[in-house]
C-alpha positions as CSV (number, residue, x, y, z in Angstrom):
1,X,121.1,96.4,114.4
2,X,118.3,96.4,111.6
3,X,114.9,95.6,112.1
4,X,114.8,92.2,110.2
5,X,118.4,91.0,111.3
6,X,117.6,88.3,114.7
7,X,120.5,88.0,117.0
8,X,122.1,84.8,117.3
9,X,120.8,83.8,120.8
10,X,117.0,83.8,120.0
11,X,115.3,80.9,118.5
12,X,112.6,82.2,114.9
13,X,109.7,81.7,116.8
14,X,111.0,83.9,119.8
15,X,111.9,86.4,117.3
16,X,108.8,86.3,115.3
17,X,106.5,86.4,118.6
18,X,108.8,89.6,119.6
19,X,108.5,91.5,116.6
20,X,104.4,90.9,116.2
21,X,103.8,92.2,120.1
22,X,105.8,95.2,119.3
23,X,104.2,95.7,115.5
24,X,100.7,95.5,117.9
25,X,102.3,97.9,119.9
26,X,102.8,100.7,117.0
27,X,99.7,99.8,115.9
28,X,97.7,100.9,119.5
29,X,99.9,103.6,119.3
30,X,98.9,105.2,115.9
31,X,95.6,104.7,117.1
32,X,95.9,106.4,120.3
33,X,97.3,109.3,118.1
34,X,94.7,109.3,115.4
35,X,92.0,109.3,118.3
36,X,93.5,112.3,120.0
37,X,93.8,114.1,117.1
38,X,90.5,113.7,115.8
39,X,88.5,114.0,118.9
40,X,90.4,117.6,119.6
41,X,89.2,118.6,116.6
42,X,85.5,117.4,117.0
43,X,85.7,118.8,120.7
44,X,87.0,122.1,119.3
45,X,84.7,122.1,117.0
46,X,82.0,121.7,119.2
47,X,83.3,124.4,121.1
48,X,83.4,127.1,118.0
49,X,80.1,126.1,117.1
50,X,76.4,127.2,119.0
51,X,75.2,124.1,120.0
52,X,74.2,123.8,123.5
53,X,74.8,120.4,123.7
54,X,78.4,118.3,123.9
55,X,77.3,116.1,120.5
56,X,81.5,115.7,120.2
57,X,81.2,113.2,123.7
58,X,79.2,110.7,121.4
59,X,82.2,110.4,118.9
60,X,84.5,110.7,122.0
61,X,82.9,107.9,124.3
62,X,82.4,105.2,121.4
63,X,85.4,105.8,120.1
64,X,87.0,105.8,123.3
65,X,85.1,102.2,123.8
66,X,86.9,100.7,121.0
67,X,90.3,102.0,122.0
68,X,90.3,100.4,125.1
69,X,89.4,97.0,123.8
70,X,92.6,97.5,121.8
71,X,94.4,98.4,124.7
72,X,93.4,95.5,126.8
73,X,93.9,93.1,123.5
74,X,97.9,94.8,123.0
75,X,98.7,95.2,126.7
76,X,96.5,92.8,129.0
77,X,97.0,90.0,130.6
78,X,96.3,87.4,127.8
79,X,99.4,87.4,125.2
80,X,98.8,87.1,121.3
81,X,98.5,83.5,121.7
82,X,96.6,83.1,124.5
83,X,93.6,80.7,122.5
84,X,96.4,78.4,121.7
85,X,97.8,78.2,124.9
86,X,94.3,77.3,126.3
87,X,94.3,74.9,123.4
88,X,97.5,73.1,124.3
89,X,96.5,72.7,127.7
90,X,92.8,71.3,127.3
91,X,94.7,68.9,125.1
92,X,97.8,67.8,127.6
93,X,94.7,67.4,130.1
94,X,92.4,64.6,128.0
């Protein structure tokens, strides 16, 4: 089945939401990727070179940081629309 083609039994908006949680998904992924790859270089590099000090754990750590902030944002407990739901609910409160 293409990408773009929606099967019968799911409403637009259920297909829509799907598609954007896996598109975050690929997203984390190619960042997981891209930080791997570049922090084996940095760490090899800091291997090959005479420093006597780690200065690849900087990149490494801070980078690290960010990633898992994405991580927690793709894969944590709030969903995409977790705002609106909090939204919705103040609202149905009041």
């Amino acid at each position: 089945m293409p990408v773009s083609d929606q099967p019968e039994s799911v409403s637009p908006d259920q297909f829509r939401q799907a598609r954007r949680r896996v598109e975050r998904q690929l997203g984390f992924l190619r960042h997981l990727a891209l930080y791997v790859v570049v922090n084996a270089g940095l760490v090899t590099l800091n291997l090959l070179t005479a420093h006597h000090h780690w200065w690849s754990l900087g990149p490494l750590l801070g980078w690290g940081i960010g990633l898992l902030f994405h991580a927690l944002g793709v894969f944590g407990r709030f969903p995409a629309g977790w705002k609106q739901a909090m939204i919705e609910r103040e609202l149905r409160r009041h």
